[in-house]
N, C-alpha and C positions, 0 to 999 in steps of 0.2 A: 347495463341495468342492474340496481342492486336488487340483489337475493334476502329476502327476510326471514326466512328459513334457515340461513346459513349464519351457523354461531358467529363466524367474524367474515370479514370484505378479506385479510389478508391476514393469512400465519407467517411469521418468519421465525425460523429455526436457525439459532444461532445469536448471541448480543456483543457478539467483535462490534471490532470500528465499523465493519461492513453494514451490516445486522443493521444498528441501533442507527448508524447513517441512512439506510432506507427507510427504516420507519419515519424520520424523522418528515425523509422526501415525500413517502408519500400522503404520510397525516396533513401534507399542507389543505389537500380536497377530501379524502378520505377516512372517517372516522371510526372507524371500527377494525383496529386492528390490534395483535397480540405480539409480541414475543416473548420463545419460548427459551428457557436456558437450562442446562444442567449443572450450572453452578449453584451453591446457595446464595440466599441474597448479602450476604455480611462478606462475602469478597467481594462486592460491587463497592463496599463503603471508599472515599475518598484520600486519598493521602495527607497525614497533618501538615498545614500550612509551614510549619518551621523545618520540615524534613525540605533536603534538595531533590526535587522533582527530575533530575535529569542522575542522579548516582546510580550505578549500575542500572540505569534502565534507558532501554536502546529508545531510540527518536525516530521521528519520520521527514523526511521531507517533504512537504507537501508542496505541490506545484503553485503554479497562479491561479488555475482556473482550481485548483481545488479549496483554493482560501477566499473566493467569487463564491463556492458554491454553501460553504461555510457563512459565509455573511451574508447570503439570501436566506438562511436559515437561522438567522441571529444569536448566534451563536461564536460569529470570530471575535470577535471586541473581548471574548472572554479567555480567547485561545492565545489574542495576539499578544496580549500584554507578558506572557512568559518565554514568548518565540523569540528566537533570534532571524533574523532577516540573513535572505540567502542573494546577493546583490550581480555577484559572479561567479562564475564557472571555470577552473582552472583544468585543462585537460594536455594529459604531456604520457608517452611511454617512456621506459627505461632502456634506457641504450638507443634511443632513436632521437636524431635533431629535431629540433622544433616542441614548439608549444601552441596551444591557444587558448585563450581566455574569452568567453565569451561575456556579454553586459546584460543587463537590464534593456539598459538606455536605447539599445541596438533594436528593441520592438517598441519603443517607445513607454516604457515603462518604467516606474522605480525598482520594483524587485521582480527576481526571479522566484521566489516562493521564501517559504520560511521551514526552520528547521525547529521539531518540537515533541518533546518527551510525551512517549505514546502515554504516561497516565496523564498529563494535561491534557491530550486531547480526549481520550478515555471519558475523564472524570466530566470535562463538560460536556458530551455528547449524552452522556446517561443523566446527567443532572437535566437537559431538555427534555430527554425523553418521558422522566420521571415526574415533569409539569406537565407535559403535552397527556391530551386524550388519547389514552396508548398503555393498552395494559401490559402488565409483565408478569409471566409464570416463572418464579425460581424452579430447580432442583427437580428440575423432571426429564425424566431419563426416558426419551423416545423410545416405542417399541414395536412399532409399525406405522405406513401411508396406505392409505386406499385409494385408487384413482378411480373414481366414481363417473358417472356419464358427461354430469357438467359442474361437478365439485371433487372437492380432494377431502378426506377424513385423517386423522392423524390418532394416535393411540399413544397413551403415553402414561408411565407412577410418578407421582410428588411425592418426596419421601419417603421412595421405597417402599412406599404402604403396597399393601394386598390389591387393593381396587384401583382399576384400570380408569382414564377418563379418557371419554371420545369427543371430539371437537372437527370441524368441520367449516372450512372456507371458501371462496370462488378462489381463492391464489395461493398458492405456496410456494415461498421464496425460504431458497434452502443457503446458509449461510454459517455454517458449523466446521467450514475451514477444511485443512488436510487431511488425508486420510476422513474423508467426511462421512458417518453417520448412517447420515441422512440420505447421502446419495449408495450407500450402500443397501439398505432397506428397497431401494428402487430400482438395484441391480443398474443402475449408471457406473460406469467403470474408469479410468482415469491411467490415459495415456503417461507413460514414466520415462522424462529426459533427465533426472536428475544428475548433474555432471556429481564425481566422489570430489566432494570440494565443501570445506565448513569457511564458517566465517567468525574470525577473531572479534571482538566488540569490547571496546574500553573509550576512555575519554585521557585524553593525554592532554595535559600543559604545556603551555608554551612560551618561547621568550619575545614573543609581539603578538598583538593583535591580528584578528584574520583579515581585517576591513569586510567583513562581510562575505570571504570568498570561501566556496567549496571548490576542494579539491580532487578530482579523479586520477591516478595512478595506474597504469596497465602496466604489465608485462607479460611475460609466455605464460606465468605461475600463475598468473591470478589476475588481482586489482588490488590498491588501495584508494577509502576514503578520506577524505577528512571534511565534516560538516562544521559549522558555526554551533556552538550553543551558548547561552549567556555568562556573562563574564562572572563568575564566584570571588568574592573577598582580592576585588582588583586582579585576580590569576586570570591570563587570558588561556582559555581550552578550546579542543574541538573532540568533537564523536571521532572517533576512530575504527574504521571496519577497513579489515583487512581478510579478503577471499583467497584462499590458498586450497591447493590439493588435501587431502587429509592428513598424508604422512605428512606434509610437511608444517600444516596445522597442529598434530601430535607434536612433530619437534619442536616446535615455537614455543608452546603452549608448557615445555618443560622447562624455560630458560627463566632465569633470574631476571624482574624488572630493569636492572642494569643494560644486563644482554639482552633483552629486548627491546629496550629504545635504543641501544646501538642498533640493530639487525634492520630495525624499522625505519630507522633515520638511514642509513644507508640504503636501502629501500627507495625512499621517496626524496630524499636530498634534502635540501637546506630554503627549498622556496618557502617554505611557512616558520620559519625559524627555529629555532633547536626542539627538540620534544627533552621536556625537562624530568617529566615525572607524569607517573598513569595510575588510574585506579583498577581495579579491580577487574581483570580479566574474563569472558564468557566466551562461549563459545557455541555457536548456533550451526545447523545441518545447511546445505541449500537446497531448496528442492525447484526441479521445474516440472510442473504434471499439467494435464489438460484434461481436461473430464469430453469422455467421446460422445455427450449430450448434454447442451446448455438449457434445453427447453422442450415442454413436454406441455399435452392439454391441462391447463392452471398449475404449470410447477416452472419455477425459472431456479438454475442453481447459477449462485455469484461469489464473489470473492473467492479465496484461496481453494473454496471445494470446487469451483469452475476453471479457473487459471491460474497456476504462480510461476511467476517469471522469474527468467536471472535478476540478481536484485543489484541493479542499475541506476541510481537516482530516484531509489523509491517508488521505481513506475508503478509497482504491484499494485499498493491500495489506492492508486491517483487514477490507476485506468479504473478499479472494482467501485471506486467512488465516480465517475462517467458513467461508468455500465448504469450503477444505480440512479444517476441523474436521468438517465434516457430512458429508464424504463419507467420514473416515476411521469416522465411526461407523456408516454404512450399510455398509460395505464390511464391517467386521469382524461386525457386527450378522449379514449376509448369511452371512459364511463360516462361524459359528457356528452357522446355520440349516440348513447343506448347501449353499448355494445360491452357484454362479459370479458370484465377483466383479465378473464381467465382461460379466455377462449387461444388455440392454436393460434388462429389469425392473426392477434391483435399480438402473442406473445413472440411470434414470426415478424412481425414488422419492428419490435423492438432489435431482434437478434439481426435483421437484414442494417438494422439501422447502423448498429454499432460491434457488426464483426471486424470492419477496416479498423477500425480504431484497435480492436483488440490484437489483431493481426500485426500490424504497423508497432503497434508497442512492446509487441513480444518479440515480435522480430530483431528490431532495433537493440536490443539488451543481446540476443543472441549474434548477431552479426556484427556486430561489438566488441563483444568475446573472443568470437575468432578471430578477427584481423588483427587482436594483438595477438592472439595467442601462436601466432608462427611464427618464429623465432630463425629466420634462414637471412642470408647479404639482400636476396631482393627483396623479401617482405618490408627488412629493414629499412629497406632505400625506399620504396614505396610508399611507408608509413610516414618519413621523414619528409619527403616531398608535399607530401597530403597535409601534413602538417601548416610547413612551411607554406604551400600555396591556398590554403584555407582564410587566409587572413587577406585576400586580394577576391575572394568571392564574396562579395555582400550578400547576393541572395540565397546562396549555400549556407549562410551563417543566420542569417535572418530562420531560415525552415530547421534549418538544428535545433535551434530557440524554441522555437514556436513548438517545434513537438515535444522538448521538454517540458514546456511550461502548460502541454495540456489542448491547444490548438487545433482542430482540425479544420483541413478545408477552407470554407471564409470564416468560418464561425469566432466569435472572440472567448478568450478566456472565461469558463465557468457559464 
Protein backbone atom coordinates (compact mmCIF):
# COMPACT_ATOMS: atom_id res chain seq x y z
CA UNK A 1 0.00 0.00 0.00
CA UNK A 2 1.29 3.32 -0.86
CA UNK A 3 2.43 5.75 1.92
CA UNK A 4 1.35 9.64 1.02
CA UNK A 5 3.24 10.79 3.80
CA UNK A 6 6.41 9.43 2.41
CA UNK A 7 8.45 11.96 0.27
CA UNK A 8 9.21 9.00 -2.43
CA UNK A 9 7.91 4.92 -2.82
CA UNK A 10 11.83 4.41 -3.44
CA UNK A 11 15.41 6.18 -2.80
CA UNK A 12 18.22 4.54 -4.55
CA UNK A 13 21.54 5.70 -3.61
CA UNK A 14 24.00 5.17 -6.10
CA UNK A 15 23.44 6.09 -10.38
CA UNK A 16 26.11 2.91 -11.66
CA UNK A 17 24.69 0.79 -14.26
CA UNK A 18 23.09 -0.90 -11.24
CA UNK A 19 21.39 2.11 -9.77
CA UNK A 20 19.89 3.71 -12.81
CA UNK A 21 18.96 -0.16 -14.20
CA UNK A 22 16.60 -0.54 -11.11
CA UNK A 23 14.98 2.69 -11.38
CA UNK A 24 14.39 2.05 -14.64
CA UNK A 25 12.73 -1.71 -13.41
CA UNK A 26 10.95 -0.49 -11.16
CA UNK A 27 9.37 2.86 -12.63
CA UNK A 28 7.62 0.46 -14.97
CA UNK A 29 4.52 0.37 -11.92
CA UNK A 30 5.96 2.71 -9.73
CA UNK A 31 6.18 6.38 -9.86
CA UNK A 32 7.56 8.06 -7.38
CA UNK A 33 11.01 7.48 -7.11
CA UNK A 34 14.63 9.37 -6.81
CA UNK A 35 18.12 8.75 -7.19
CA UNK A 36 20.57 10.09 -5.39
CA UNK A 37 24.27 10.74 -6.56
CA UNK A 38 27.41 12.47 -5.37
CA UNK A 39 28.59 13.11 -8.55
CA UNK A 40 27.81 16.50 -10.20
CA UNK A 41 25.46 16.51 -13.05
CA UNK A 42 28.01 17.56 -15.95
CA UNK A 43 29.93 14.14 -15.58
CA UNK A 44 26.70 12.34 -16.46
CA UNK A 45 26.93 14.49 -19.96
CA UNK A 46 27.37 11.89 -23.02
CA UNK A 47 30.30 11.10 -25.06
CA UNK A 48 30.83 13.24 -28.58
CA UNK A 49 29.49 11.05 -31.30
CA UNK A 50 32.81 11.30 -33.34
CA UNK A 51 35.00 10.16 -30.34
CA UNK A 52 35.58 5.89 -30.24
CA UNK A 53 33.35 4.84 -27.59
CA UNK A 54 35.13 1.73 -26.93
CA UNK A 55 39.25 3.57 -26.53
CA UNK A 56 40.51 3.12 -23.34
CA UNK A 57 37.31 2.23 -21.96
CA UNK A 58 36.64 -1.35 -20.58
CA UNK A 59 33.22 -3.06 -22.00
CA UNK A 60 30.82 -5.39 -20.44
CA UNK A 61 29.45 -8.43 -21.62
CA UNK A 62 26.33 -8.79 -21.20
CA UNK A 63 24.61 -12.14 -21.20
CA UNK A 64 21.30 -13.06 -23.15
CA UNK A 65 18.98 -12.69 -20.68
CA UNK A 66 20.44 -9.41 -19.68
CA UNK A 67 19.91 -7.80 -23.53
CA UNK A 68 15.89 -9.58 -22.85
CA UNK A 69 15.86 -7.46 -20.07
CA UNK A 70 17.30 -4.44 -21.73
CA UNK A 71 14.73 -4.71 -24.48
CA UNK A 72 11.65 -5.09 -22.22
CA UNK A 73 12.95 -1.75 -21.16
CA UNK A 74 13.33 -0.30 -24.57
CA UNK A 75 16.17 0.67 -24.52
CA UNK A 76 18.46 -2.33 -26.47
CA UNK A 77 17.65 -1.11 -30.00
CA UNK A 78 19.75 1.90 -28.81
CA UNK A 79 22.54 -0.27 -27.13
CA UNK A 80 22.65 -2.75 -29.96
CA UNK A 81 23.55 -0.89 -32.72
CA UNK A 82 27.19 -0.14 -31.24
CA UNK A 83 27.51 -3.84 -29.69
CA UNK A 84 29.52 -6.38 -31.10
CA UNK A 85 27.68 -9.88 -30.91
CA UNK A 86 29.24 -12.57 -28.78
CA UNK A 87 28.24 -15.93 -31.03
CA UNK A 88 30.99 -18.28 -29.29
CA UNK A 89 32.88 -19.14 -26.38
CA UNK A 90 36.34 -20.34 -26.69
CA UNK A 91 37.65 -22.06 -23.63
CA UNK A 92 41.15 -23.87 -23.48
CA UNK A 93 44.08 -23.89 -20.44
CA UNK A 94 47.84 -23.50 -21.09
CA UNK A 95 49.75 -26.52 -20.99
CA UNK A 96 46.57 -28.85 -20.91
CA UNK A 97 45.16 -30.87 -24.19
CA UNK A 98 41.93 -30.10 -25.33
CA UNK A 99 39.77 -27.21 -26.05
CA UNK A 100 36.08 -26.18 -26.14
CA UNK A 101 33.99 -23.96 -27.92
CA UNK A 102 30.78 -23.58 -26.91
CA UNK A 103 27.71 -22.02 -29.61
CA UNK A 104 24.76 -20.13 -29.61
CA UNK A 105 23.10 -22.54 -31.71
CA UNK A 106 23.64 -25.23 -28.93
CA UNK A 107 20.48 -23.54 -26.94
CA UNK A 108 18.94 -22.89 -29.76
CA UNK A 109 19.77 -19.48 -30.26
CA UNK A 110 21.57 -16.85 -32.31
CA UNK A 111 23.92 -15.14 -29.80
CA UNK A 112 25.36 -15.75 -26.71
CA UNK A 113 25.27 -11.93 -25.50
CA UNK A 114 26.93 -8.99 -26.87
CA UNK A 115 30.09 -7.20 -25.86
CA UNK A 116 29.77 -3.17 -25.14
CA UNK A 117 31.57 -0.18 -24.02
CA UNK A 118 30.27 0.63 -20.40
CA UNK A 119 29.72 4.43 -21.67
CA UNK A 120 27.34 3.11 -24.41
CA UNK A 121 25.52 1.45 -22.24
CA UNK A 122 26.03 4.27 -19.38
CA UNK A 123 25.00 6.88 -21.64
CA UNK A 124 21.63 5.17 -22.77
CA UNK A 125 20.48 3.97 -19.57
CA UNK A 126 20.55 7.60 -17.98
CA UNK A 127 19.25 9.06 -21.18
CA UNK A 128 15.98 6.75 -20.16
CA UNK A 129 16.04 7.45 -17.01
CA UNK A 130 16.30 11.29 -17.74
CA UNK A 131 12.68 10.94 -19.80
CA UNK A 132 11.20 8.56 -17.41
CA UNK A 133 9.24 10.01 -14.21
CA UNK A 134 12.24 9.70 -11.98
CA UNK A 135 13.85 12.25 -10.26
CA UNK A 136 17.61 12.72 -9.88
CA UNK A 137 19.64 14.51 -6.96
CA UNK A 138 23.16 15.52 -8.28
CA UNK A 139 26.13 16.03 -5.87
CA UNK A 140 24.84 15.21 -2.66
CA UNK A 141 26.98 13.71 -0.20
CA UNK A 142 25.01 11.26 2.19
CA UNK A 143 25.44 11.81 5.81
CA UNK A 144 23.27 9.53 7.51
CA UNK A 145 19.91 6.67 7.31
CA UNK A 146 17.40 6.26 9.86
CA UNK A 147 15.59 3.11 9.98
CA UNK A 148 12.33 4.28 11.29
CA UNK A 149 9.29 1.78 12.30
CA UNK A 150 7.98 1.42 8.77
CA UNK A 151 10.14 3.87 6.66
CA UNK A 152 13.71 4.75 6.08
CA UNK A 153 14.93 8.65 6.31
CA UNK A 154 18.06 9.47 4.63
CA UNK A 155 20.11 12.88 5.35
CA UNK A 156 22.19 14.21 3.14
CA UNK A 157 24.34 18.30 1.57
CA UNK A 158 23.85 19.37 -2.24
CA UNK A 159 26.71 21.25 -2.62
CA UNK A 160 28.32 21.23 0.27
CA UNK A 161 26.09 23.90 1.50
CA UNK A 162 25.41 24.26 5.30
CA UNK A 163 21.68 23.00 5.30
CA UNK A 164 21.06 19.50 5.69
CA UNK A 165 17.97 18.01 3.62
CA UNK A 166 15.78 15.15 4.97
CA UNK A 167 13.84 12.80 2.80
CA UNK A 168 12.09 9.76 3.50
CA UNK A 169 10.82 6.51 1.59
CA UNK A 170 9.05 2.92 2.15
CA UNK A 171 12.55 1.44 0.29
CA UNK A 172 15.90 2.01 0.26
CA UNK A 173 18.02 0.35 -2.28
CA UNK A 174 21.59 1.08 -1.74
CA UNK A 175 23.74 0.89 -4.89
CA UNK A 176 26.98 3.14 -4.36
CA UNK A 177 29.26 -0.01 -5.22
CA UNK A 178 32.60 -0.96 -3.20
CA UNK A 179 33.73 0.08 -0.29
CA UNK A 180 30.02 1.26 -0.13
CA UNK A 181 28.76 4.43 1.81
CA UNK A 182 25.99 3.61 2.35
CA UNK A 183 26.26 0.46 3.80
CA UNK A 184 28.79 1.84 6.06
CA UNK A 185 26.39 4.43 7.61
CA UNK A 186 24.33 1.20 8.51
CA UNK A 187 27.20 -0.51 9.96
CA UNK A 188 26.56 -3.54 7.31
CA UNK A 189 30.07 -4.85 6.88
CA UNK A 190 31.55 -6.74 3.94
CA UNK A 191 33.18 -10.02 3.99
CA UNK A 192 36.93 -9.68 2.18
CA UNK A 193 38.01 -12.73 -0.36
CA UNK A 194 39.87 -10.46 -2.62
CA UNK A 195 42.55 -12.71 -4.15
CA UNK A 196 46.26 -10.06 -4.63
CA UNK A 197 45.52 -10.27 -8.36
CA UNK A 198 44.89 -6.92 -10.83
CA UNK A 199 43.75 -6.90 -14.11
CA UNK A 200 45.58 -5.64 -17.35
CA UNK A 201 42.85 -4.03 -19.71
CA UNK A 202 43.77 -2.80 -23.39
CA UNK A 203 42.26 -3.60 -26.75
CA UNK A 204 44.64 -5.29 -29.06
CA UNK A 205 44.54 -5.71 -32.99
CA UNK A 206 44.49 -8.40 -34.87
CA UNK A 207 45.44 -10.16 -37.98
CA UNK A 208 41.70 -11.76 -38.68
CA UNK A 209 38.65 -11.38 -37.58
CA UNK A 210 37.11 -12.84 -34.31
CA UNK A 211 33.87 -14.40 -36.15
CA UNK A 212 32.14 -13.41 -33.21
CA UNK A 213 34.11 -15.59 -30.63
CA UNK A 214 35.25 -14.72 -27.02
CA UNK A 215 38.03 -16.07 -25.86
CA UNK A 216 38.80 -17.44 -22.17
CA UNK A 217 42.45 -18.35 -21.22
CA UNK A 218 43.31 -20.13 -17.80
CA UNK A 219 46.36 -20.92 -16.30
CA UNK A 220 47.99 -21.32 -12.61
CA UNK A 221 48.56 -17.35 -13.00
CA UNK A 222 45.65 -16.12 -13.76
CA UNK A 223 43.17 -15.95 -17.00
CA UNK A 224 43.20 -14.22 -20.20
CA UNK A 225 40.27 -12.63 -22.25
CA UNK A 226 39.63 -11.63 -25.43
CA UNK A 227 36.15 -10.13 -26.13
CA UNK A 228 34.74 -8.96 -29.69
CA UNK A 229 34.41 -5.26 -30.05
CA UNK A 230 33.40 -3.56 -33.35
CA UNK A 231 35.73 -3.43 -36.22
CA UNK A 232 37.54 0.33 -36.40
CA UNK A 233 38.81 1.61 -39.99
CA UNK A 234 38.70 -2.21 -41.30
CA UNK A 235 41.30 -3.19 -38.09
CA UNK A 236 39.83 -6.23 -36.57
CA UNK A 237 40.31 -5.90 -32.29
CA UNK A 238 39.24 -7.45 -29.32
CA UNK A 239 39.12 -6.17 -25.39
CA UNK A 240 41.81 -7.69 -23.91
CA UNK A 241 41.81 -8.46 -19.91
CA UNK A 242 44.32 -10.19 -18.63
CA UNK A 243 44.07 -11.27 -14.61
CA UNK A 244 47.45 -11.92 -13.12
CA UNK A 245 48.96 -11.94 -9.44
CA UNK A 246 50.11 -8.32 -8.68
CA UNK A 247 53.89 -8.88 -8.94
CA UNK A 248 53.55 -10.22 -11.94
CA UNK A 249 51.00 -7.36 -13.08
CA UNK A 250 53.83 -4.80 -11.93
CA UNK A 251 56.10 -6.69 -14.25
CA UNK A 252 54.04 -6.76 -17.29
CA UNK A 253 52.74 -3.47 -16.82
CA UNK A 254 56.83 -2.23 -17.16
CA UNK A 255 57.45 -3.85 -20.65
CA UNK A 256 57.52 -2.17 -23.84
CA UNK A 257 54.35 -2.63 -26.15
CA UNK A 258 56.67 -4.80 -28.26
CA UNK A 259 57.44 -7.23 -25.18
CA UNK A 260 54.11 -7.29 -24.31
CA UNK A 261 52.41 -8.71 -27.36
CA UNK A 262 55.25 -10.99 -27.38
CA UNK A 263 54.61 -12.12 -23.59
CA UNK A 264 50.92 -12.14 -24.39
CA UNK A 265 50.81 -14.00 -27.58
CA UNK A 266 52.83 -16.52 -26.16
CA UNK A 267 50.42 -16.59 -23.41
CA UNK A 268 47.30 -17.33 -25.34
CA UNK A 269 48.92 -18.83 -28.79
CA UNK A 270 47.89 -18.21 -32.11
CA UNK A 271 44.10 -19.26 -32.16
CA UNK A 272 42.93 -15.75 -32.60
CA UNK A 273 45.63 -14.67 -34.96
CA UNK A 274 48.72 -12.56 -34.32
CA UNK A 275 48.08 -9.49 -31.77
CA UNK A 276 49.55 -6.82 -33.98
CA UNK A 277 49.36 -3.69 -31.83
CA UNK A 278 47.37 -2.41 -28.38
CA UNK A 279 46.26 0.66 -27.07
CA UNK A 280 46.72 2.06 -24.12
CA UNK A 281 47.22 0.11 -21.23
CA UNK A 282 45.04 0.18 -17.40
CA UNK A 283 45.15 -1.51 -14.90
CA UNK A 284 42.32 -2.40 -12.44
CA UNK A 285 42.32 -4.05 -8.69
CA UNK A 286 40.01 -7.37 -8.31
CA UNK A 287 38.04 -7.41 -5.63
CA UNK A 288 35.65 -10.23 -4.32
CA UNK A 289 33.59 -9.02 -0.99
CA UNK A 290 30.21 -9.97 0.22
CA UNK A 291 28.36 -7.81 2.30
CA UNK A 292 27.24 -10.00 5.55
CA UNK A 293 23.57 -8.35 5.07
CA UNK A 294 21.67 -8.05 1.71
CA UNK A 295 18.34 -6.91 3.48
CA UNK A 296 16.98 -5.09 6.29
CA UNK A 297 13.18 -3.76 7.03
CA UNK A 298 12.81 -1.26 3.63
CA UNK A 299 16.63 -1.35 2.91
CA UNK A 300 17.93 -3.91 0.08
CA UNK A 301 21.86 -3.45 -0.70
CA UNK A 302 22.76 -4.61 -4.56
CA UNK A 303 25.25 -4.42 -6.95
CA UNK A 304 29.07 -4.29 -6.16
CA UNK A 305 28.07 -2.90 -2.38
CA UNK A 306 26.19 -6.45 -1.94
CA UNK A 307 28.46 -8.81 -4.27
CA UNK A 308 31.63 -8.78 -6.49
CA UNK A 309 32.73 -11.67 -7.92
CA UNK A 310 35.80 -12.95 -9.71
CA UNK A 311 35.36 -11.27 -12.85
CA UNK A 312 34.50 -14.31 -15.18
CA UNK A 313 32.45 -13.46 -18.28
CA UNK A 314 31.10 -10.39 -16.66
CA UNK A 315 28.84 -12.33 -14.44
CA UNK A 316 29.12 -9.43 -11.73
CA UNK A 317 26.65 -6.74 -13.23
CA UNK A 318 24.41 -9.73 -15.35
CA UNK A 319 23.76 -11.46 -11.86
CA UNK A 320 23.22 -7.48 -10.00
CA UNK A 321 21.09 -6.86 -13.23
CA UNK A 322 18.75 -10.37 -12.18
CA UNK A 323 18.94 -9.32 -8.53
CA UNK A 324 17.42 -6.21 -9.80
CA UNK A 325 14.95 -7.74 -12.25
CA UNK A 326 13.59 -10.08 -9.19
CA UNK A 327 13.33 -7.51 -6.92
CA UNK A 328 11.54 -5.10 -9.20
CA UNK A 329 8.92 -7.95 -9.68
CA UNK A 330 8.38 -8.72 -5.91
CA UNK A 331 8.05 -5.29 -5.17
CA UNK A 332 5.47 -4.44 -7.78
CA UNK A 333 3.89 -8.05 -7.31
CA UNK A 334 3.70 -6.72 -3.36
CA UNK A 335 2.20 -3.32 -4.05
CA UNK A 336 -0.48 -4.73 -6.16
CA UNK A 337 -1.11 -7.09 -3.17
CA UNK A 338 -1.59 -4.11 -0.62
CA UNK A 339 1.45 -5.15 0.97
CA UNK A 340 4.67 -2.39 1.86
CA UNK A 341 7.27 -2.49 -0.33
CA UNK A 342 9.31 -2.14 2.28
CA UNK A 343 8.38 -4.47 4.62
CA UNK A 344 10.93 -7.63 5.80
CA UNK A 345 8.53 -9.99 4.29
CA UNK A 346 8.09 -9.00 1.09
CA UNK A 347 11.91 -8.04 1.00
CA UNK A 348 12.80 -11.94 2.42
CA UNK A 349 10.76 -13.45 -0.43
CA UNK A 350 12.91 -11.38 -2.95
CA UNK A 351 16.27 -12.58 -1.23
CA UNK A 352 14.85 -16.43 -0.82
CA UNK A 353 13.99 -15.94 -4.45
CA UNK A 354 17.31 -15.22 -5.79
CA UNK A 355 20.09 -16.28 -3.33
CA UNK A 356 20.66 -19.63 -5.62
CA UNK A 357 21.20 -17.63 -8.40
CA UNK A 358 23.69 -15.39 -6.56
CA UNK A 359 25.29 -18.32 -5.01
CA UNK A 360 25.49 -20.44 -8.25
CA UNK A 361 27.18 -17.37 -10.02
CA UNK A 362 29.70 -16.69 -7.45
CA UNK A 363 30.60 -19.95 -7.03
CA UNK A 364 31.04 -20.77 -10.74
CA UNK A 365 33.64 -17.79 -11.27
CA UNK A 366 35.35 -19.16 -8.12
CA UNK A 367 35.58 -22.90 -8.67
CA UNK A 368 36.75 -21.87 -12.06
CA UNK A 369 39.61 -20.31 -10.69
CA UNK A 370 40.78 -22.93 -8.85
CA UNK A 371 40.64 -25.91 -11.04
CA UNK A 372 42.92 -24.07 -13.18
CA UNK A 373 44.81 -22.74 -10.80
CA UNK A 374 46.69 -26.14 -9.66
CA UNK A 375 49.21 -26.49 -11.59
CA UNK A 376 50.54 -30.46 -10.49
CA UNK A 377 50.79 -33.99 -13.69
CA UNK A 378 47.24 -34.94 -12.26
CA UNK A 379 45.34 -31.74 -12.25
CA UNK A 380 46.79 -31.61 -15.59
CA UNK A 381 45.58 -34.71 -16.72
CA UNK A 382 42.25 -34.13 -15.18
CA UNK A 383 41.72 -30.85 -16.80
CA UNK A 384 42.74 -32.38 -20.17
CA UNK A 385 40.37 -35.25 -20.02
CA UNK A 386 37.45 -32.79 -18.82
CA UNK A 387 38.22 -30.99 -21.70
CA UNK A 388 38.54 -33.52 -24.20
CA UNK A 389 35.30 -35.37 -22.92
CA UNK A 390 33.11 -32.28 -22.51
CA UNK A 391 32.43 -32.27 -26.16
CA UNK A 392 30.66 -35.97 -25.97
CA UNK A 393 28.27 -34.52 -23.03
CA UNK A 394 25.47 -32.49 -24.65
CA UNK A 395 23.80 -31.93 -21.60
CA UNK A 396 26.75 -30.83 -19.67
CA UNK A 397 27.30 -28.30 -22.47
CA UNK A 398 23.74 -27.37 -22.87
CA UNK A 399 23.81 -26.14 -18.59
CA UNK A 400 27.26 -24.40 -19.11
CA UNK A 401 25.46 -22.32 -21.66
CA UNK A 402 22.69 -21.74 -20.05
CA UNK A 403 24.24 -20.51 -16.92
CA UNK A 404 26.18 -18.28 -18.78
CA UNK A 405 23.82 -16.67 -20.75
CA UNK A 406 21.77 -16.09 -17.54
CA UNK A 407 19.25 -19.27 -17.27
CA UNK A 408 18.03 -20.53 -14.22
CA UNK A 409 16.04 -23.59 -13.65
CA UNK A 410 13.11 -23.60 -16.43
CA UNK A 411 12.98 -20.18 -16.59
CA UNK A 412 14.10 -18.57 -20.18
CA UNK A 413 16.50 -15.83 -20.87
CA UNK A 414 15.54 -12.35 -19.27
Amino acid sequence: MKDKSRDYDIIIIGAGLVGLSASLLMSRKIENILVLDNKREDSFHSLPESEDPYQGVKSIALSLSSTKIFEALGIWKDIKKDAAIIENVHVSSKGDVGSVVLSASEIGEEVLGHNVANTILYNSLYRKVKSAKIDFQYDSNLEGISCKKDHVEICFRVNNKVEKKILSADLLIVTDGLNSKSSGLLGIDSEDHSPLQEAIFTNIFLSKPTLNTAYQRFSKDGHMALLPIPVLNNDHRSEFIWVLPKNLSDEYSKLSDKEFLRVSQQFFGYRAGNFKKLDKRLRFPIYRQQATEQIRHNIVIMGNSAHSIYPIAAQGFNLSLRDAQKLSSVIINSRECGKSIGSFEVLQDYLSEQVFDQSLTAGFGDNLKSAFAKDNPLARFVRSVSLLGFDSIPSLRKAVINLGVGVRGNSKPG
